[in-house]
C-alpha positions in Angstrom: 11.4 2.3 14.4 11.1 -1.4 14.2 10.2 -1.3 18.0 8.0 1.4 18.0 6.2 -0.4 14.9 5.8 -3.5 17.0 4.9 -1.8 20.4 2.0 -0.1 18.6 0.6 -3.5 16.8 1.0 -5.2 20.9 -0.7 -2.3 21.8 -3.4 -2.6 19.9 -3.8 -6.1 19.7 -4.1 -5.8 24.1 -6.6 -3.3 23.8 -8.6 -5.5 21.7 -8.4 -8.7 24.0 -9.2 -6.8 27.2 -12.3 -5.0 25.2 -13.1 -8.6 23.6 -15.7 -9.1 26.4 -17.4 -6.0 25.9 -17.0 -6.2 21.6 -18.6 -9.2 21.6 -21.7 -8.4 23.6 -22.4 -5.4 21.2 -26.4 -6.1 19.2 -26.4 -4.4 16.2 -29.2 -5.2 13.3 -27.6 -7.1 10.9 -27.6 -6.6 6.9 -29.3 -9.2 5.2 -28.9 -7.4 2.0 -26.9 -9.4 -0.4 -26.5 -6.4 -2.9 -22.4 -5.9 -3.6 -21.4 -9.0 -2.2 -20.0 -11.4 -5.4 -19.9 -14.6 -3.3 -24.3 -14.3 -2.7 -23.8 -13.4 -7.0 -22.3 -16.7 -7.8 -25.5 -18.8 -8.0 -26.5 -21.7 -9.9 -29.1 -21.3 -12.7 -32.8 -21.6 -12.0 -32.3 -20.7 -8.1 -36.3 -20.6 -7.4 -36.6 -24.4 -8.2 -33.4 -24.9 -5.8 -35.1 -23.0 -3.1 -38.8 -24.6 -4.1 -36.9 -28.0 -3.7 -35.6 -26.9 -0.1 -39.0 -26.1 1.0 -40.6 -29.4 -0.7 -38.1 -31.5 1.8 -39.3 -29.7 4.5 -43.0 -31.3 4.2 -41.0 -35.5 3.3 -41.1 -35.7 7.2 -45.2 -35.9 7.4 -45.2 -37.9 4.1 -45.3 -36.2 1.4 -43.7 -36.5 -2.3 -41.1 -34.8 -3.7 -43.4 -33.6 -6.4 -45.5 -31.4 -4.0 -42.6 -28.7 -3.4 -44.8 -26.8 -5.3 -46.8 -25.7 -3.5 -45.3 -23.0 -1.3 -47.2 -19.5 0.0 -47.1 -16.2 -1.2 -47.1 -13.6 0.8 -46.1 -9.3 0.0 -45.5 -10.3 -3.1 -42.7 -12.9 -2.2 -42.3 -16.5 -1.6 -42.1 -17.5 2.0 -39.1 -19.4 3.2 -40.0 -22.3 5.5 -37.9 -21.9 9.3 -36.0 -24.6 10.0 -38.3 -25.0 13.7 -41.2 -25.2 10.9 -40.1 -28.7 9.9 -39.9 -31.8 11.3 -35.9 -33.2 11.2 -36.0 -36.4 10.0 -33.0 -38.6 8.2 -35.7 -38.1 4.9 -35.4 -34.1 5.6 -31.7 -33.9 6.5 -31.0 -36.7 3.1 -33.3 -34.2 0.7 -31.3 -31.1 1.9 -28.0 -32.8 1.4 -28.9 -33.1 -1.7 -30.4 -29.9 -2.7 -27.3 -28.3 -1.3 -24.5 -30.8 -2.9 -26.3 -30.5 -6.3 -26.2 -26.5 -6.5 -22.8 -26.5 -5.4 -22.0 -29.1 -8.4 -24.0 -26.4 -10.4 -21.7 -23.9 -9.3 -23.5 -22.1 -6.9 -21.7 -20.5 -3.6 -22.1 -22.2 -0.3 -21.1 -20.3 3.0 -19.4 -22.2 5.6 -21.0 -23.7 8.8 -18.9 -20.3 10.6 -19.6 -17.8 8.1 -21.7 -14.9 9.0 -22.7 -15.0 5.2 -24.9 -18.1 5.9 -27.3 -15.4 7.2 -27.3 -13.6 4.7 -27.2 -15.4 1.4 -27.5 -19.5 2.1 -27.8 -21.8 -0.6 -30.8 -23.5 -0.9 -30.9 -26.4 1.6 -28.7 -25.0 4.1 -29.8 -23.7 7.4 -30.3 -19.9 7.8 -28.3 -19.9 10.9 -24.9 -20.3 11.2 -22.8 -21.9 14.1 -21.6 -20.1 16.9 -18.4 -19.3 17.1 -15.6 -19.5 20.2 -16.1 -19.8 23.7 -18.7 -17.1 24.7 -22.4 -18.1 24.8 -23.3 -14.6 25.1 -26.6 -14.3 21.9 -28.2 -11.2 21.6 -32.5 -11.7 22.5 -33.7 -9.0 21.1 -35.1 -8.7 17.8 -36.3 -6.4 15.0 -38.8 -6.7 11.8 -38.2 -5.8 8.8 -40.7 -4.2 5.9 -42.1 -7.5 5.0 -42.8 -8.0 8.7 -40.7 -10.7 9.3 -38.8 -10.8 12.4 -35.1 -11.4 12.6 -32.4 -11.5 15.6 -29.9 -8.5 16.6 -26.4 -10.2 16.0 -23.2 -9.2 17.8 -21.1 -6.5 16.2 -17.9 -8.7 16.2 -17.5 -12.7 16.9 -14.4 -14.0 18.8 -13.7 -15.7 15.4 -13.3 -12.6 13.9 -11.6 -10.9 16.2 -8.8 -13.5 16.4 -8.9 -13.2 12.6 -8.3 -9.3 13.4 -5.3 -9.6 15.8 -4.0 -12.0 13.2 -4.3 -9.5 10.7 -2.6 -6.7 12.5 0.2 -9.3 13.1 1.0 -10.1 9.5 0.2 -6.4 9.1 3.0 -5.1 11.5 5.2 -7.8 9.9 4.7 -7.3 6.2 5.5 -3.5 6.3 8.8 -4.2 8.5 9.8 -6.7 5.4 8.8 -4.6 2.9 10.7 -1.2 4.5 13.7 -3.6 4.9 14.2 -4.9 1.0 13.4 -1.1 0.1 16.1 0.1 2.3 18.4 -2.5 1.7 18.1 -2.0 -2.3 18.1 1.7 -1.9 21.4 1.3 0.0 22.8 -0.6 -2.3 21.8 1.9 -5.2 23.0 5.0 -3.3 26.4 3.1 -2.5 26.6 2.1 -6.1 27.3 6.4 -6.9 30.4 6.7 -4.9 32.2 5.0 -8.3 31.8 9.0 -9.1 33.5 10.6 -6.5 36.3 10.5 -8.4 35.0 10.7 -12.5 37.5 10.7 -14.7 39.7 8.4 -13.1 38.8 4.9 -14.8 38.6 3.9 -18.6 35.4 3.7 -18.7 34.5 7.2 -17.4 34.3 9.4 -20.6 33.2 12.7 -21.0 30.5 12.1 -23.4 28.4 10.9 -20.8 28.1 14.2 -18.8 25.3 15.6 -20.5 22.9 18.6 -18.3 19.6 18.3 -18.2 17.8 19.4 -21.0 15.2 22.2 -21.2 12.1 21.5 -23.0 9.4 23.9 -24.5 6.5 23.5 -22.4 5.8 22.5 -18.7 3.7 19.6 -19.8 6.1 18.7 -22.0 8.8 18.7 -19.0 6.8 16.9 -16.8 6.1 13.8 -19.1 9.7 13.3 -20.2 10.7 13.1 -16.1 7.8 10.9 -15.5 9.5 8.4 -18.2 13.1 8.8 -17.3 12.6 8.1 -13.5 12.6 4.7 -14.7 16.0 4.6 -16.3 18.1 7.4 -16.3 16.9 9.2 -13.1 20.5 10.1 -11.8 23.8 10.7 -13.7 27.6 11.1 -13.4 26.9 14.5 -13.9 24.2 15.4 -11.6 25.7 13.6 -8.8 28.8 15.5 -9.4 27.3 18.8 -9.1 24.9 18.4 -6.1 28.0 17.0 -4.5 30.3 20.8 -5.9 26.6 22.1 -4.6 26.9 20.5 -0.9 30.5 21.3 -0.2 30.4 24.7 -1.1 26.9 25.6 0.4 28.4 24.0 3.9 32.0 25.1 3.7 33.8 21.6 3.6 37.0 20.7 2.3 36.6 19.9 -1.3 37.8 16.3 -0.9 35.2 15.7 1.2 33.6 12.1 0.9 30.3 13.3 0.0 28.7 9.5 -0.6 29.3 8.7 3.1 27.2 11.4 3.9 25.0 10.4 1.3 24.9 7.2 2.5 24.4 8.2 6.3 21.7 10.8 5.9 19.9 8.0 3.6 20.0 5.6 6.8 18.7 8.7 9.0 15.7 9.1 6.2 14.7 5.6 7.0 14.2 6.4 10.1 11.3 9.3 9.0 10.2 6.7 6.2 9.7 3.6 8.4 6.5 3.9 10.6 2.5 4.3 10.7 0.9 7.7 11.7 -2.7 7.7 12.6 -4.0 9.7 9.1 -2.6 6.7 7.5 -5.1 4.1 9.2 -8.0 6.3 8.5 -7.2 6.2 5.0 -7.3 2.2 5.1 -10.5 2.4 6.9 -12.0 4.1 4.0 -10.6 1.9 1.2 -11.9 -1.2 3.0 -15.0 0.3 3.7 -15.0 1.4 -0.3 -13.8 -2.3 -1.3 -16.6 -3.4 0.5 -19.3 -1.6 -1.4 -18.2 -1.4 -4.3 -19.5 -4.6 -6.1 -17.6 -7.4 -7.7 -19.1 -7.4 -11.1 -16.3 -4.4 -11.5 -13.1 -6.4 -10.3 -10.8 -3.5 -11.6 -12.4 -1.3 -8.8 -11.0 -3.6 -6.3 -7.6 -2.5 -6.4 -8.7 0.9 -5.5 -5.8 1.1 -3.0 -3.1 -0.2 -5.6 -4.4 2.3 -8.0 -4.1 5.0 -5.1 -0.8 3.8 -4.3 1.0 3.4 -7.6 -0.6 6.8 -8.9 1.6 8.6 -5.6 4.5 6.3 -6.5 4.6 8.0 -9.7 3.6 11.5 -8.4 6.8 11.6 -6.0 8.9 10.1 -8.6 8.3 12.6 -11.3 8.3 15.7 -8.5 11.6 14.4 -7.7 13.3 14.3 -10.8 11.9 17.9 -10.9 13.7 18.9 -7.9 16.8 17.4 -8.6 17.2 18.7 -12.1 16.6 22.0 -11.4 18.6 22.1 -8.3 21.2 20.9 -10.6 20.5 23.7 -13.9 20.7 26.2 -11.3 23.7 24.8 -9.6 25.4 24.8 -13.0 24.2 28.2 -14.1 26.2 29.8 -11.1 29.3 27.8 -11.6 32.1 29.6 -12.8 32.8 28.6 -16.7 29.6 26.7 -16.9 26.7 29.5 -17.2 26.0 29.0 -20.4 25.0 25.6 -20.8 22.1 23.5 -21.2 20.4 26.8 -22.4 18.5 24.3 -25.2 17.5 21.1 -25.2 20.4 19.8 -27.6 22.1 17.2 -25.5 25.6 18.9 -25.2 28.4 17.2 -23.1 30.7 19.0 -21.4 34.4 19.8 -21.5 37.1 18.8 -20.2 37.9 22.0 -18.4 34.2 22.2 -16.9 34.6 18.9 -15.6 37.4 19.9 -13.8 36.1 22.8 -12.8 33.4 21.0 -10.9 36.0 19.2 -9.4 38.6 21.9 -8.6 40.3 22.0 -4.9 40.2 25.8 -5.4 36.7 27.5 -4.1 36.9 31.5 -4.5 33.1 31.5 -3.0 31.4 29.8 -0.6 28.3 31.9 -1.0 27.9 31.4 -4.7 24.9 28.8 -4.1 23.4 30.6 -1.0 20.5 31.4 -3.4 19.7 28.1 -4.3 17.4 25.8 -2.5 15.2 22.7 -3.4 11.9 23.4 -4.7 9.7 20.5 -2.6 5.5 21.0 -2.4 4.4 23.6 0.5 7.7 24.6 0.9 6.7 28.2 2.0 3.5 26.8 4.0 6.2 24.7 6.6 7.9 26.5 9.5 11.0 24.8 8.5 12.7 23.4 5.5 11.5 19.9 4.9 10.0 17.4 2.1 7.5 16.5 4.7 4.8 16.4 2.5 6.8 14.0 0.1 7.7 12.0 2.9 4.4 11.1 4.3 3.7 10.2 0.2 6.2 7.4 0.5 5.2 6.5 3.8 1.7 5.6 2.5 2.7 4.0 -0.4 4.9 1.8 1.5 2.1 1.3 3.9 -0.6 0.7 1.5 1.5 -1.9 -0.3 2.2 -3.8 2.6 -0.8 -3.8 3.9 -2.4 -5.4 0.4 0.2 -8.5 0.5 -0.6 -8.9 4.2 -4.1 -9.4 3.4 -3.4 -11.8 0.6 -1.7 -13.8 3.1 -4.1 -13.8 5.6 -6.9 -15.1 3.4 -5.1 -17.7 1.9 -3.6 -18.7 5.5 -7.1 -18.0 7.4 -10.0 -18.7 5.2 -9.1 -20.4 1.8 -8.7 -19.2 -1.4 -12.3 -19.3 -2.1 -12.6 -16.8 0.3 -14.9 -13.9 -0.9 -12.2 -11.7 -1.2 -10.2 -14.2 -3.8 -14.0 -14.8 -5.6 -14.9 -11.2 -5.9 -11.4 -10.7 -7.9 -10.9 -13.8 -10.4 -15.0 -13.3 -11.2 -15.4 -17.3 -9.0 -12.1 -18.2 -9.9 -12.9 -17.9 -13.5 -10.3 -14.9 -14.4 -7.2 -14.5 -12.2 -6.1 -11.5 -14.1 -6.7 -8.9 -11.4 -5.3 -10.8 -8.6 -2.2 -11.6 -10.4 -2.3 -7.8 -11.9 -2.4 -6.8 -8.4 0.7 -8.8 -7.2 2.7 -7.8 -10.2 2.2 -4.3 -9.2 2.8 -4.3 -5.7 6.3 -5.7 -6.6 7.0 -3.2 -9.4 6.8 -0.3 -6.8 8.7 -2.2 -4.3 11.5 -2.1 -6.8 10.6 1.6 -8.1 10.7 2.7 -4.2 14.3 0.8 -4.1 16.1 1.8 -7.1 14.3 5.2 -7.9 12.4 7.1 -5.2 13.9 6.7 -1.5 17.4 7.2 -3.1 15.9 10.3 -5.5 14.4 11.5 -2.4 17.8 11.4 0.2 19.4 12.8 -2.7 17.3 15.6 -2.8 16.3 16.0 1.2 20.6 16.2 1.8 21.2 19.8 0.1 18.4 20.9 2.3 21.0 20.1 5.5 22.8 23.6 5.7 23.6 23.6 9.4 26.1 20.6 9.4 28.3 22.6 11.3 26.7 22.6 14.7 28.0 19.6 17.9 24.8 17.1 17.7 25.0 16.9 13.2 29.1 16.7 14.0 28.4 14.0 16.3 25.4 12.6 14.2 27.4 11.9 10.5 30.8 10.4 11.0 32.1 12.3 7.3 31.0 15.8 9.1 33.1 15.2 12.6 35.9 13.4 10.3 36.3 16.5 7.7 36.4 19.0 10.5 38.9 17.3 12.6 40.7 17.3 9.3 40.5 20.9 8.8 41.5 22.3 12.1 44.4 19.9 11.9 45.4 21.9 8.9 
């Protein structure tokens, strides 16, 4: 997956240089609307004597005083803004813009850069509306368009080839954030689901009482039900107990010995998952597309709405978690409900512990049935809608939430690494570096759901997806899971 991952960022990134030619010598008619954007916000006070200043220094070249900025023309209803071709350049002129410029940036007013296609948009006052070209092609666009006011302004190219080597080293940190991320959430959910095979075997250590096999309690209402699994996926998602009886429920529904080591299984269909929950499909970068488009127009004087992809992504995080505590428990009340000499508990919500002689019925050798379970499946979304029996819609949930997240630190990265950190997309989150609350708010979450994914949902979710495996018995799943092919040379030995 890690491959295929990689091939498709090359891929891209190829497409993009041998296109580059083509990109760049796209006209398009630029916006020169400021409207959304916080960095053309962040001005200093009194802007109309900074820009009355700017056009006073352009008349110090024929001799005139400082004083007579002004007197400027009105035109439309609007103040005119002296071309730089309108002035004569003189040390005076270039000394009085320095100035101008330097003293609203000390006021803290923004300032694009020399390379910034901002400079065309919203320059400080003293700064020249024209911003440097950029890389090696001197391809300009000639034509022109006017605007309401009549003024006449230059097509510009669609992309730069600043910004499209900014682009291919987006994609890379991209491609290599999401194979870092995936890797700590699979090696922590590894670690997780290898951390349950201490109850293969309850019962056998000191520690392993009795008292802590409690069912799953029933509650009143479905409301009710649905907030108290929301809460416990955080810390008591899975028990002795319900790990003891989707393992009864997995060995009977498949027919396997009933010392079967059930958390190798576990633990190789969870490494088989990764291989579904690692990747990029193309729905997914449409999805982006429309958050940075979003992100884009939606303006900065509402910060919060900036982390409209974390909101999206912690929002599913919790979604899956809570539909998968769902499954599991009722897998589980079900599972116990058509055991032998367990029917009639957790018929209330009082939190009743089982007895000895349950617990070892749900570890007895001795299986009178093997179709005592055949009516019980796991209840996963648009399970009747798909031709075959899959979580496939709560797969693709964790593979955009894994996506999504990785895709956010990679572009926290890339500004800092790229641009600065008073790179627009820093300023329009800490309000001008004033309030670093989102930004750090935004961090703080990404890494709580990289731990939630680890310890709670991936292994909640190979839990679950494994008693949906009821064909273990045919050659490619023998020769697929080791603990299959192992127990059935076992059995025909016998």
């Amino acid at each position: 997956k890690i491959k295929e991952e990689l091939m498709l960022m090359g891929f891209i990134s190829l497409m993009l240089i041998a296109l580059e030619e083509k990109i760049i010598r796209i006209c398009v008619e630029p916006s020169v609307d400021p409207e959304g954007i916080y960095c053309c916000s962040v001005q200093a006070p009194n802007k109309t004597d900074f820009e009355l200043r700017a056009d006073a220094c352009c008349g110090l070249g024929a001799g005139s005083a400082l004083d007579s900025y002004y007197d400027y023309a009105y035109y439309s209803g609007g103040r005119r803004q002296l071309a730089v071709s309108e002035c004569e350049v003189t040390d005076e002129y270039v000394a009085c813009m320095n100035a101008t410029v330097t003293e609203w940036e000390e006021l803290g007013g923004y300032i694009p850069g020399s390379d910034s296609n901002l400079l065309d948009v919203c320059p400080a006052p003293g700064q020249t509306t024209h911003h440097l070209p950029s890389g090696a092609h001197a391809f300009e666009c000639l034509d022109t368009w006017t605007d309401e006011n009549g003024v006449e302004h230059a097509f510009a190219s669609f992309m730069d080839p600043t910004a499209l080597h900014n682009l291919h080293t987006l994609i890379f940190l991209t491609a290599l954030f999401h194979i870092v991320y995936s890797a700590v959430i699979m090696l922590l959910s590894q670690c997780c689901v290898k951390k349950w095979a201490e109850w293969e075997t309850y019962g056998d250590d000191e520690g392993e009482t009795i008292d802590k096999l409690v069912p799953p309690a029933k509650w009143g209402s479905r409301f009710l039900q649905c907030l108290v699994n929301f809460v416990q996926q955080f810390y008591k998602n899975v028990d002795p107990l319900a790990y003891l009886v989707i393992r009864r429920y997995y060995i009977i529904r498949n027919q396997l010995p009933s010392n079967f080591d059930f958390n190798i299984q576990l633990r190789e269909a969870h490494r088989n998952d990764f291989k579904d929950l690692v990747g990029v499909t193309w729905w997914m970068w449409f999805v982006v597309i429309i958050q940075t488009l979003l992100d884009g127009y939606i303006s900065s004087v509402y910060p919060f709405a900036k982390m409209l992809n974390t909101y999206l992504a912690l929002f599913i995080c919790f979604t899956v978690g809570t539909k998968l505590m769902f499954v599991y428990r009722d897998l589980v009340v079900q599972t116990l409900h058509s055991t032998r000499g367990l029917k009639d508990i957790s018929k209330d919500f009082r939190h009743k512990s089982l007895t000895v002689e349950q617990l070892d019925e749900l570890q007895s050798d001795t299986i009178r049935d093997y179709s005592v379970y055949d009516h019980i499946e796991a209840d996963f979304w648009f399970q009747s809608c798909l031709k075959e029996k899959s979580p496939k819609v709560i797969l693709a949930m964790i593979r955009l939430v894994m996506f999504q997240n990785s895709l956010v630190l990679a572009q926290f990265i890339f500004y800092l690494w790229q641009i600065d950190s008073e790179a627009c997309f820093f300023i329009g989150r800490t309000q001008g570096g004033k309030d670093y609350t989102i930004l750090v708010l935004q961090v703080v979450v990404l890494f709580f759901m990289m731990f939630l994914n680890g310890f709670v949902t991936v292994p909640l979710y190979s839990l679950c997806a494994i008693t949906l495996h009821h064909d273990i018995h045919d050659e490619l799943t023998k020769k697929k899971y080791s603990a299959v092919k192992k127990a059935r040379k076992n059995d025909k030995m016998l």
